[in-house]
C-alpha positions as CSV (number, residue, x, y, z in Angstrom):
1,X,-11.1,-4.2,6.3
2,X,-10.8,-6.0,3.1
3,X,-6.9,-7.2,2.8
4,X,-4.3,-5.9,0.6
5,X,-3.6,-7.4,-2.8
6,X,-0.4,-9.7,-3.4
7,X,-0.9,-9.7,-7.8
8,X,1.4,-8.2,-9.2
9,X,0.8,-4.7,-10.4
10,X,1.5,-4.1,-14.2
11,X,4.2,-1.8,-14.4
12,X,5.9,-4.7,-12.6
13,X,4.9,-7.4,-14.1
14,X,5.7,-6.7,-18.3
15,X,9.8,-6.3,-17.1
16,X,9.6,-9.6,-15.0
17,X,10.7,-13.1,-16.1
18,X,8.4,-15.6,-14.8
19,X,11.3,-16.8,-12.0
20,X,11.4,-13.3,-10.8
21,X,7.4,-13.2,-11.0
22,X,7.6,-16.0,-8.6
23,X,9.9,-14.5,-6.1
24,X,8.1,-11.1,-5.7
25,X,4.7,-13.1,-4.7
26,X,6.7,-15.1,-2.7
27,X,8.0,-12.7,-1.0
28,X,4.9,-10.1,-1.0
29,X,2.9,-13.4,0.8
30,X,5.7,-13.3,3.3
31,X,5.7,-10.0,4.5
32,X,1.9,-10.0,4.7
33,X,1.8,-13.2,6.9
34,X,4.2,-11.6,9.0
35,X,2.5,-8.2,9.4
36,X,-0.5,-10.9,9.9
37,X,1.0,-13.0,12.8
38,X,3.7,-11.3,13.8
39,X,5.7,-15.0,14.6
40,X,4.4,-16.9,11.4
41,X,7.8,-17.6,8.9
42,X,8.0,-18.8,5.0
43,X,8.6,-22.0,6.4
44,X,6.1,-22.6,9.0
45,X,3.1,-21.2,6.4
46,X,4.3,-24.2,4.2
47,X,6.1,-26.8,5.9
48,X,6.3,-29.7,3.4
49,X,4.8,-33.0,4.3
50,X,2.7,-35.9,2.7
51,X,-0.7,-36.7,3.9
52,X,-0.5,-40.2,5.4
53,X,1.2,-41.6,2.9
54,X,4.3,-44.0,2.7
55,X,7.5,-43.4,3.5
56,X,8.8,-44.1,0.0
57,X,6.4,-41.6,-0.8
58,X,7.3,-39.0,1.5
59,X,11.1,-39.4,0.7
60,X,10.0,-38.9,-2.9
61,X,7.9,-36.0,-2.4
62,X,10.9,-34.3,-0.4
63,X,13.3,-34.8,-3.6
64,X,10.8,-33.3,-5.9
65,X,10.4,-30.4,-3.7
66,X,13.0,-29.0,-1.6
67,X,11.8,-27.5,1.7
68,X,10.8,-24.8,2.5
69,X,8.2,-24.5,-0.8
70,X,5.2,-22.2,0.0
71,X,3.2,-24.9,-2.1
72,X,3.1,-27.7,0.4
73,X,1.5,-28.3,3.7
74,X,1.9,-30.3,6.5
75,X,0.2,-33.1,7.2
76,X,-1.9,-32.8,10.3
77,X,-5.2,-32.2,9.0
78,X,-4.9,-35.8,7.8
79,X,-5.9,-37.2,11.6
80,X,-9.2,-35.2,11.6
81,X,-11.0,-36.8,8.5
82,X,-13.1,-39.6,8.6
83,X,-11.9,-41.2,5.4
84,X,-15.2,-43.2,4.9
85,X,-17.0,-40.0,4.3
86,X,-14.1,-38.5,1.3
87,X,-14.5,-39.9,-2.2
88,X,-11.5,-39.5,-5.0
89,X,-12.6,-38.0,-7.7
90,X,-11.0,-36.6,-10.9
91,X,-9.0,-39.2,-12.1
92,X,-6.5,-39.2,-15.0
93,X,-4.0,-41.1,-16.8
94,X,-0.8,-40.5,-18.3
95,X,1.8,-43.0,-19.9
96,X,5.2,-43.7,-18.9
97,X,7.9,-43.2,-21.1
98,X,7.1,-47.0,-22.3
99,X,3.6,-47.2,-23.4
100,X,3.6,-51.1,-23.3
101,X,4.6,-51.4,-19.9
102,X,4.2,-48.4,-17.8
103,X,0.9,-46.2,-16.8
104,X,0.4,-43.6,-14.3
105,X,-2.8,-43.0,-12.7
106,X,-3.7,-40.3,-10.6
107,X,-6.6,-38.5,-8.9
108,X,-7.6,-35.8,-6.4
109,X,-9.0,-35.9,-3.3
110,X,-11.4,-32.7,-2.0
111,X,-9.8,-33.2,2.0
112,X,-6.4,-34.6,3.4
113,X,-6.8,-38.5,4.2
114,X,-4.8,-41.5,5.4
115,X,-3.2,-43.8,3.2
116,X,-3.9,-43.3,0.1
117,X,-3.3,-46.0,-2.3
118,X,-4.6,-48.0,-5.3
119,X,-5.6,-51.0,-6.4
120,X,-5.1,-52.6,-9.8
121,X,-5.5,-56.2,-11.6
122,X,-6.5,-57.6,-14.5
123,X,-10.0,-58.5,-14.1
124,X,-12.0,-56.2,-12.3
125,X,-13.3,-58.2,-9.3
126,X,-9.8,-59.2,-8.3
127,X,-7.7,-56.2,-7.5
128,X,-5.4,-57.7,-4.9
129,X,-2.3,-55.6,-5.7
130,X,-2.4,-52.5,-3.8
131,X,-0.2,-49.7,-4.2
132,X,0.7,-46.8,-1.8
133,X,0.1,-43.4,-3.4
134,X,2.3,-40.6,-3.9
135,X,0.7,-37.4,-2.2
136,X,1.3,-33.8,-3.6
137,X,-0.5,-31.1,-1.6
138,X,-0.4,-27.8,-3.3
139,X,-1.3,-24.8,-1.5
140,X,-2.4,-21.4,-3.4
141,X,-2.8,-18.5,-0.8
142,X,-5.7,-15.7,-1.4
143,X,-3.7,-13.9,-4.5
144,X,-5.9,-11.2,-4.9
145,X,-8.7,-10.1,-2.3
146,X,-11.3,-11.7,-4.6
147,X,-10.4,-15.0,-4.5
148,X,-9.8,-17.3,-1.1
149,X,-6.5,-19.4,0.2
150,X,-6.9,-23.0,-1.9
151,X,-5.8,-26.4,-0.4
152,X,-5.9,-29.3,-3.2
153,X,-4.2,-33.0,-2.4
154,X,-3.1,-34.6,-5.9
155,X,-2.5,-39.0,-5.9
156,X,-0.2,-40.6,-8.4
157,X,0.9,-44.4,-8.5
158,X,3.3,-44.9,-11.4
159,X,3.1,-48.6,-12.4
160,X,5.6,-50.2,-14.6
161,X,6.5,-54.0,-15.4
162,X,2.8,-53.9,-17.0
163,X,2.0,-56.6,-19.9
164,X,2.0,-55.3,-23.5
165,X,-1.5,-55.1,-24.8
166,X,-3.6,-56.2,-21.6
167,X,-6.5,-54.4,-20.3
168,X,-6.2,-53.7,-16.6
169,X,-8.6,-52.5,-13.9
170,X,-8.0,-49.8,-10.8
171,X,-9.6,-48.0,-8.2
172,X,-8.5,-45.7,-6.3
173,X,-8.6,-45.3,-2.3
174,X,-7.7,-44.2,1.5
175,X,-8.2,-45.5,4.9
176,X,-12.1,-45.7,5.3
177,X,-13.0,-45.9,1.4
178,X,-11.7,-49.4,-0.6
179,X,-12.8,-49.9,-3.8
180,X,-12.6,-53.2,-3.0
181,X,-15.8,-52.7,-1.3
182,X,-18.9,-53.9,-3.4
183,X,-20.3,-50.6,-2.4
184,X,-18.1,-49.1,-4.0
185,X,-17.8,-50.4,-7.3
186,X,-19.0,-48.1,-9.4
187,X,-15.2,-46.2,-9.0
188,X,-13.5,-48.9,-10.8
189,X,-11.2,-48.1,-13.9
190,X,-9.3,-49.1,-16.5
191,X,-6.9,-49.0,-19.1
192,X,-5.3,-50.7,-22.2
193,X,-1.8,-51.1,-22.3
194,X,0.1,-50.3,-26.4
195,X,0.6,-53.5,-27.8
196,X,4.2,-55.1,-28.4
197,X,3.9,-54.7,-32.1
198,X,2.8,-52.1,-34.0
199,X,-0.7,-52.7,-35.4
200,X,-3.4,-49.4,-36.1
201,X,-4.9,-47.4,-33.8
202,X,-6.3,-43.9,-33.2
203,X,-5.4,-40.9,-31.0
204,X,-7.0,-37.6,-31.0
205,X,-6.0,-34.3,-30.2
206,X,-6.9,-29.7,-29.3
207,X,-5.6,-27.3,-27.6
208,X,-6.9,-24.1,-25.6
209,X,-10.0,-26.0,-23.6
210,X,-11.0,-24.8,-20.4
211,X,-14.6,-25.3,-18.2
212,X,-17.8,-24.9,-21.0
213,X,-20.2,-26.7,-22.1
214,X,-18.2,-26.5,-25.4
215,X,-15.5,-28.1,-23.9
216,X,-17.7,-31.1,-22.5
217,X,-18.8,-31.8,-25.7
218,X,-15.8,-32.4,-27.5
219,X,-14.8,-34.9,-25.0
220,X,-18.3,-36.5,-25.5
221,X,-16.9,-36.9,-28.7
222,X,-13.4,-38.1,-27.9
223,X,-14.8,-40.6,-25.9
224,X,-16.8,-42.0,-28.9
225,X,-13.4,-42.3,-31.4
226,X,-12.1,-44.8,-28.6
227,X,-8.6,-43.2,-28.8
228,X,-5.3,-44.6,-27.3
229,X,-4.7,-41.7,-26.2
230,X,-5.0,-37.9,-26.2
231,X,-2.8,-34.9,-27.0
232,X,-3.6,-32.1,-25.2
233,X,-1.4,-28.6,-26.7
234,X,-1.5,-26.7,-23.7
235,X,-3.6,-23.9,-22.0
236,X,-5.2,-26.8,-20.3
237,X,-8.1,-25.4,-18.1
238,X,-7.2,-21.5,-17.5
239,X,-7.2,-21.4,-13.8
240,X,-4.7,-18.5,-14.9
241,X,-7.1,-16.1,-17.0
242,X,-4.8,-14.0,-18.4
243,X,-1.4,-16.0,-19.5
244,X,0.2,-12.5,-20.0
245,X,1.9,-11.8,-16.4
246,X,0.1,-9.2,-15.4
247,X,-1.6,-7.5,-12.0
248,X,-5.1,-9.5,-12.7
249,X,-2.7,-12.7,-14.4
250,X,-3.6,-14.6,-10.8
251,X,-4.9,-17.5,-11.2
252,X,-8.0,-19.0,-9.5
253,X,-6.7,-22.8,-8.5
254,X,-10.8,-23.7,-8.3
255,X,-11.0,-24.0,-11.6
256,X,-8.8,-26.7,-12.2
257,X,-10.8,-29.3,-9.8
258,X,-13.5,-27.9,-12.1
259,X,-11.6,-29.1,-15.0
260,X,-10.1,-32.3,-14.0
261,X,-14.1,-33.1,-13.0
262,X,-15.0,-32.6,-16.2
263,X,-12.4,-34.3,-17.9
264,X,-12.4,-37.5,-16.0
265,X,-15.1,-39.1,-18.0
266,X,-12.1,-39.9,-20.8
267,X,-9.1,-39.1,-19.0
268,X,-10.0,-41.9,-16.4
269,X,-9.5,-44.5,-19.3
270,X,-7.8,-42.5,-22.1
271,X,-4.4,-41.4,-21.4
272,X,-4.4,-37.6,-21.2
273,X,-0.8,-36.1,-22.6
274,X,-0.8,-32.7,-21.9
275,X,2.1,-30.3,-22.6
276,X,2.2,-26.9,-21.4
277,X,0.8,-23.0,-22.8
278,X,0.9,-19.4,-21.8
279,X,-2.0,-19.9,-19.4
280,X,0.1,-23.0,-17.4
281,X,2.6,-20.4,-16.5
282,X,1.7,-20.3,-12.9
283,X,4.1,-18.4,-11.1
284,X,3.5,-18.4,-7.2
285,X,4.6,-22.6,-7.7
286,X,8.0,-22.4,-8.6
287,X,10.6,-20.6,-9.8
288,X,9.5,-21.2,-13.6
289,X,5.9,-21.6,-13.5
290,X,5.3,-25.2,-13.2
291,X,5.2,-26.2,-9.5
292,X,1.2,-26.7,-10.1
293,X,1.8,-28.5,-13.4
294,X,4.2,-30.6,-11.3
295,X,1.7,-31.8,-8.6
296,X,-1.1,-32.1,-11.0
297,X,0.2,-34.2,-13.5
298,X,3.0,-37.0,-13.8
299,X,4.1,-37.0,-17.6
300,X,7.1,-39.5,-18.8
301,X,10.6,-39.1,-18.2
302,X,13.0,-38.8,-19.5
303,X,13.3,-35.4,-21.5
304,X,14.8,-32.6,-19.6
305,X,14.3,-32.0,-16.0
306,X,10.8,-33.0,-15.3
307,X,10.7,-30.4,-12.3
308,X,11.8,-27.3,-14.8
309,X,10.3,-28.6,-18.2
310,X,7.2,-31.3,-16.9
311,X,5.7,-30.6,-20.9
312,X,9.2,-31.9,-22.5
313,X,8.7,-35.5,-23.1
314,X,8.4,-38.2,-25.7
315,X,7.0,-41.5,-26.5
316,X,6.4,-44.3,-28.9
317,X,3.3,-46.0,-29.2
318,X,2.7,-48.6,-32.3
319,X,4.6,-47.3,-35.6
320,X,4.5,-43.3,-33.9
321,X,6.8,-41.1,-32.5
322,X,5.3,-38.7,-30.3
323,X,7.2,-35.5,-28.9
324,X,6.0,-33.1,-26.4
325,X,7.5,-29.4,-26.4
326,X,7.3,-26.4,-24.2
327,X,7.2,-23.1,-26.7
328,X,7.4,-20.9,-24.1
329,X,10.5,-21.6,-24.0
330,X,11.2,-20.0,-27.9
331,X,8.0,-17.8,-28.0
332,X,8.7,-14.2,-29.2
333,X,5.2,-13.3,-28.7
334,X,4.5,-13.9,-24.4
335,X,8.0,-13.8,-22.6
336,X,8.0,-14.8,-19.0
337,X,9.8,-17.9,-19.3
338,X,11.2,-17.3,-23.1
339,X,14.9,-19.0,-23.2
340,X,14.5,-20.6,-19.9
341,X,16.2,-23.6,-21.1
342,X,19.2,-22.0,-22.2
343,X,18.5,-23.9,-25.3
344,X,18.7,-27.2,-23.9
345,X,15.4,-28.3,-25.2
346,X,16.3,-27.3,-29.1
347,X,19.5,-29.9,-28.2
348,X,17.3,-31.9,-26.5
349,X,14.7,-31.9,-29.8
350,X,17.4,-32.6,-32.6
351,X,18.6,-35.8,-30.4
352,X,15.1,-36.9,-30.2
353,X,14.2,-37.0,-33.4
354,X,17.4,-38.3,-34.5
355,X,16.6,-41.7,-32.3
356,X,12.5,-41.7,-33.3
357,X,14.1,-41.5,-37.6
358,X,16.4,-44.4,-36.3
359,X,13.7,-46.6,-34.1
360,X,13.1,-49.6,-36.3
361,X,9.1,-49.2,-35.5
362,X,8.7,-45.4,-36.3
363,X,7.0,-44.9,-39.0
364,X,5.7,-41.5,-38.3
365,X,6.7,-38.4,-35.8
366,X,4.0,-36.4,-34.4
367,X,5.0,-33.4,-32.6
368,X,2.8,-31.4,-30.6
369,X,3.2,-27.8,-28.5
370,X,1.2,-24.5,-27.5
371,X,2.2,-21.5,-29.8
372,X,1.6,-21.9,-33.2
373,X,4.6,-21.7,-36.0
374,X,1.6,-21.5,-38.8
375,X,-1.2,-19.7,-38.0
376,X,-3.2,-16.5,-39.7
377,X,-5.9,-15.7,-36.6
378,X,-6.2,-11.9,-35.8
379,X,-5.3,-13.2,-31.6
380,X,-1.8,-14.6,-32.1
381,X,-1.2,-16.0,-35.5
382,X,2.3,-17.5,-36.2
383,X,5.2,-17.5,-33.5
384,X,8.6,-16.2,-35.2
385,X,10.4,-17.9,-32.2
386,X,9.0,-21.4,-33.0
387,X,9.8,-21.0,-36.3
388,X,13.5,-20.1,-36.1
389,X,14.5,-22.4,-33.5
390,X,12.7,-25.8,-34.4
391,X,11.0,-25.5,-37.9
392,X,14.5,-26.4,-39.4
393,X,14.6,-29.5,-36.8
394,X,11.0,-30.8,-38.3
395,X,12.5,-30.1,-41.8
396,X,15.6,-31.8,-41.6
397,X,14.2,-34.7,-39.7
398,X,11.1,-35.3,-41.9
399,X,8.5,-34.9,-39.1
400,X,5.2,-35.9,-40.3
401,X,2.5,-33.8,-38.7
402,X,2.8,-30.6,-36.4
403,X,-0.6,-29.8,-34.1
404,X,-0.4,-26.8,-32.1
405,X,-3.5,-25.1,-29.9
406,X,-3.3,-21.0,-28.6
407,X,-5.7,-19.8,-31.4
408,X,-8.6,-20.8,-30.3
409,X,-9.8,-22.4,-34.2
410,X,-8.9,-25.0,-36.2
411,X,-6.6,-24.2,-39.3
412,X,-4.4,-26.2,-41.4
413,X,-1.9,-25.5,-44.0
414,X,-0.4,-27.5,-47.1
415,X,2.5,-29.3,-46.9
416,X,5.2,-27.0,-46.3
417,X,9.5,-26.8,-46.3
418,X,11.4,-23.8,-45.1
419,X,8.3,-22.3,-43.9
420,X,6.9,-22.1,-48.0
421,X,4.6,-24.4,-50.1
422,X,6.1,-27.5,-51.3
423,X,2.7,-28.9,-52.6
424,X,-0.9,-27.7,-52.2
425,X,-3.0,-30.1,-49.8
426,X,-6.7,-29.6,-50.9
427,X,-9.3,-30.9,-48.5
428,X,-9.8,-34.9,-49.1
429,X,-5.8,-35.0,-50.7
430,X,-2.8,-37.2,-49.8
431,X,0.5,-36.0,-48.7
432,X,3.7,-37.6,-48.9
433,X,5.8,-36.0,-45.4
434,X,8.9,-37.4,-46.8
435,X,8.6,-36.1,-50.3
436,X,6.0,-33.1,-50.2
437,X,6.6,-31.4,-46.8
438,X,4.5,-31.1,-43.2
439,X,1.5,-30.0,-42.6
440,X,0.6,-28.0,-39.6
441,X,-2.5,-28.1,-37.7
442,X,-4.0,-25.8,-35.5
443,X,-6.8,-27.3,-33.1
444,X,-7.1,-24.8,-30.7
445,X,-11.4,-25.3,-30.6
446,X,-11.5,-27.0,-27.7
447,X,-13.7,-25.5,-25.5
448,X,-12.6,-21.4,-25.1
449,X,-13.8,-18.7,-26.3
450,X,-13.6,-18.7,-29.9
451,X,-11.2,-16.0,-32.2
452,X,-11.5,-15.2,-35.7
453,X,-9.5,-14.9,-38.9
454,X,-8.6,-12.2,-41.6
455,X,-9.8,-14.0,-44.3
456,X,-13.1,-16.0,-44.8
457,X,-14.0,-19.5,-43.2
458,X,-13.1,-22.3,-45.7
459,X,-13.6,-26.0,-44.5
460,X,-15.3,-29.1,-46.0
461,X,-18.7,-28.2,-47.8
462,X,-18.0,-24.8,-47.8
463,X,-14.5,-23.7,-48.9
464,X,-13.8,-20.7,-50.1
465,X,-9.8,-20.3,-50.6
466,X,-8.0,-17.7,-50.9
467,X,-4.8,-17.2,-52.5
468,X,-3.0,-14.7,-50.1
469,X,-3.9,-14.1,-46.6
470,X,-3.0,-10.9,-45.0
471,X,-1.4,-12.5,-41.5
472,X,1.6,-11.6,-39.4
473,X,4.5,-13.2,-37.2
474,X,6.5,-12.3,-33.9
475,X,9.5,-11.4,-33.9
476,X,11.9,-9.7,-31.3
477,X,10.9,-6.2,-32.6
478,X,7.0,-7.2,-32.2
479,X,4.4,-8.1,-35.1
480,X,5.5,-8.3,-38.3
481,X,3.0,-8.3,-41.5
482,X,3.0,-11.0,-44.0
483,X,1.1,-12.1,-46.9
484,X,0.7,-16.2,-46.7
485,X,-0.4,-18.9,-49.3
486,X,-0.5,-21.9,-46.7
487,X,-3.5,-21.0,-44.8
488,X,-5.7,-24.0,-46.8
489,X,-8.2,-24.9,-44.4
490,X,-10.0,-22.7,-42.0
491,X,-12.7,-23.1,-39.4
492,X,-14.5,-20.7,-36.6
493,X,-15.8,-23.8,-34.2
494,X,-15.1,-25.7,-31.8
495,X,-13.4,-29.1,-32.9
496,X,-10.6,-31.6,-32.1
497,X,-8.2,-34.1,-34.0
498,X,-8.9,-37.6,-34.6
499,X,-6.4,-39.1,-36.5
500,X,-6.4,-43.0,-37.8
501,X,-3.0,-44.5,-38.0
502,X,-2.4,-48.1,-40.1
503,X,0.8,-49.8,-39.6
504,X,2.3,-52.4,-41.8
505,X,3.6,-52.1,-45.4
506,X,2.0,-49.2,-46.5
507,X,1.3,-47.0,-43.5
508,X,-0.5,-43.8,-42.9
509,X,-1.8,-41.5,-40.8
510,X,-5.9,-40.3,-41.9
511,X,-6.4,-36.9,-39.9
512,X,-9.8,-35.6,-39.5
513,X,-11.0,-32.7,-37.8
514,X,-14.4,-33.0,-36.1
515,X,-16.9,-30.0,-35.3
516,X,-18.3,-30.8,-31.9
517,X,-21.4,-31.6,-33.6
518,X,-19.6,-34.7,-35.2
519,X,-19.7,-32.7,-38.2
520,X,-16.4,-33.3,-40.6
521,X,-14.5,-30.1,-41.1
522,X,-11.3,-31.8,-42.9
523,X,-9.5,-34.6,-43.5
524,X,-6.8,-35.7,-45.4
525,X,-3.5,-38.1,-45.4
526,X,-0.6,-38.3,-44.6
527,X,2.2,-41.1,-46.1
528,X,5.5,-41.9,-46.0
């Protein structure tokens, strides 16, 4: 007899907060294991454990999540794997808070081992300092009767007291597989630390990618701009298909091994800063969404509560700011977890970029997040809630460049204040941030399925502007229409960010926008 769905039906699902979301499938789950075994509790489905790691680790696992979470198993399973015969895979790295002296690395491995741990030095035949990993194991039972019970094991080693601007080589490993081992070579890593100074550099950027060929290429092409790092503006790989909280909104936790896979050609050397969309919402976790994000990732301290807001962070690398925000938490479009903070990361926002406009190395702030405040697709457009609560913020504090994903194209405006034209940016132009405005750039052509706009395409060889576009905005009473001028740049394709930054006495930022076919789409610059 095929078993009984646990989603949650749709009638149900557009009244429920994603915290309540979370409680009804844990408690549906429940009462179906129960039914099930008759003796089998909550707590004994998911007792929480690490698997063969250290103790340090374990005690650290425990604080991030309180027992009993039905996302963690125990570690048993660990004693029946031959280690030599499990190989890591899907590695990615994330900076500290500090750039210059602090680097996570983590990874997956497909079946519970012993030990975990890594191994890192300076020169990649001499790895001699060897690091116990931290294990999260995240569970995801059978949601829907379409889609089977999920174990995944998640590593992370958080290094700090790293030297500024050194290039240092890891691998990764578990009892029966050292990468130590000459066979094993071919798994070694590395990474650059930011230098002590700030000198130029380039990072690159999208939103919206998933699993697709699409997808694969632009990181091709990532790879090839030799970024510091990368921004990635949430809906990260769309194990949740839907992002709206509704009865088929599960989510499929296959698809993220797919994506990390896929990823880990740059993410294994580039550092991978991800914040969080609609489609991250995943609500059998945690109460909020994020318990997956949580064991998947390990993303600077340092903003609020890493467990509640893991896509709230910031850091400085070189001459830029760089701030990470949640817009779920404002969006007036998709409201599952919309005021979650209870404001805290609006506060939390206005400090920030109080301290980046007073660091004596900050030239320029970059802030990045999912929903878009600027945006004229016929999907989502422009979010009313990001626009009340921190537009006035980027204003006041001079930010110098907005990039947002969740409209899967790439669109930019002209430098804007209070939401209106302050100065046309035509494609090739310079822009002043501190005297003309900010531009905002959507770069959600990462790798998913592609939307379209109102008005025509207009990019680089082919523009065709417009004076008015016929576009609209959330609000709390729904969509409301509106006839825009700042729409200057549009694009159907997929495409990312790369954008050039000079430091010294006359800094700058060059943006360009790349078709996955290398082809330029727009560029311009940005000075202070």
């Amino acid at each position: 007899m095929e078993p009984p769905r646990v989603g949650i039906p749709d009638h149900l699902a557009s009244r429920m907060t994603l915290p309540a979301q979370h409680e009804y499938l844990r408690r549906r789950l429940t009462r179906r294991s129960a039914l099930r075994a008759g003796t089998v509790t909550a707590g004994a489905v998911a007792g929480l454990g690490v698997l063969g790691g250290s103790a340090n680790a374990a005690q650290h696992v425990a604080t991030r999540t309180p027992a009993p979470s039905p996302a963690f198993l125990p570690s048993s399973a660990a004693s029946r794997v031959d280690g030599s015969l499990v190989a890591p895979f899907a590695r990615h790295l994330a900076f500290g808070a500090d750039p210059r002296t602090q680097m996570t690395v983590s990874w997956q491995v497909p079946l519970p081992v012993k030990r975990p741990f890594l191994r890192v030095g300076t020169h990649p035949w001499d790895l001699s300092r060897k690091i116990d990993a931290e294990v999260r194991a995240l569970h995801t039972p059978a949601l829907t009767s379409k889609l089977p019970a999920v174990d995944q094991y998640y590593l992370h080693v958080e290094l700090e007291r790293l030297r500024p601007d050194t290039t240092y080589y890891y691998g990764i490993g578990h009892t029966g597989f050292d990468p130590a081992d000459p066979r094993n070579i071919g798994t070694i890593g590395s990474f650059r630390t930011a230098p002590a100074r700030p000198e130029s550099f380039t990072f690159t950027a999208f939103g919206d990618q998933g699993v697709s060929y699409d997808a694969l290429a632009n990181d091709a092409l990532i790879l090839g701009q030799n970024p510091s790092f990368h921004l990635h503006a949430g809906d990260i790989c769309y194990a949740d298909s839907s992002g709206q909280g509704k009865e088929g909104d599960t989510y499929d936790a296959r698809v993220w091994d797919q994506f990390l896979a896929q990823t880990e050609s740059v993410a294994s050397r580039v550092p991978w800063m991800v914040t969080t969309g609609n489609h991250d919402m995943e609500a059998w976790y945690s109460p909020n969404g994020y318990g997956g994000q949580n064991a998947r990732w390990s993303l600077p301290k340092g903003g609020l509560d890493a467990e509640k807001s893991p896509g709230v962070y910031s850091f400085v690398y070189g001459n830029v700011g760089v701030v990470a925000l949640d817009a779920n938490d404002v969006s007036l479009e998709i409201r599952a977890n919309t005021g979650y903070t209870g404001g805290a990361q609006t506060k939390w926002l206005e400090r920030r970029l109080k301290e980046l406009r007073a660091h004596r190395d900050v030239d320029f702030v970059v802030v990045f997040f999912h929903h878009c405040a600027f945006s004229t697709t016929n999907a989502h457009a422009s979010d009313g809630g990001v626009r009340d609560a921190w537009v006035p913020l980027f204003d006041k504090y001079r930010v110098d460049l907005v990039v947002n994903g969740h409209n899967h194209v790439y669109e930019r405006t002209d430098a804007l204040r209070g939401g209106h034209v302050a100065r046309t940016v035509p494609i090739g132009e310079s822009v002043s941030s501190t005297r003309d405005g900010i531009v905002y750039v959507t770069a959600g052509g990462a790798g998913k399925a592609l939307y379209d706009f109102p008005a025509p395409d207009s990019y680089e060889g082919h523009e065709q502007h417009v004076d008015s576009v016929a576009s609209y905005h959330w609000t709390d009473a729904g969509k409301v229409t509106e006839a825009v001028e700042w729409s200057r740049v549009r694009y159907t394709g997929f495409s990312f960010l790369a954008v050039r930054v000079t430091a010294g006495a006359r800094p700058r930022l060059e943006v360009t926008a790349l078709a996955e076919t290398g082809e330029r789409v727009d560029h311009f610059t940005i000075t202070r």
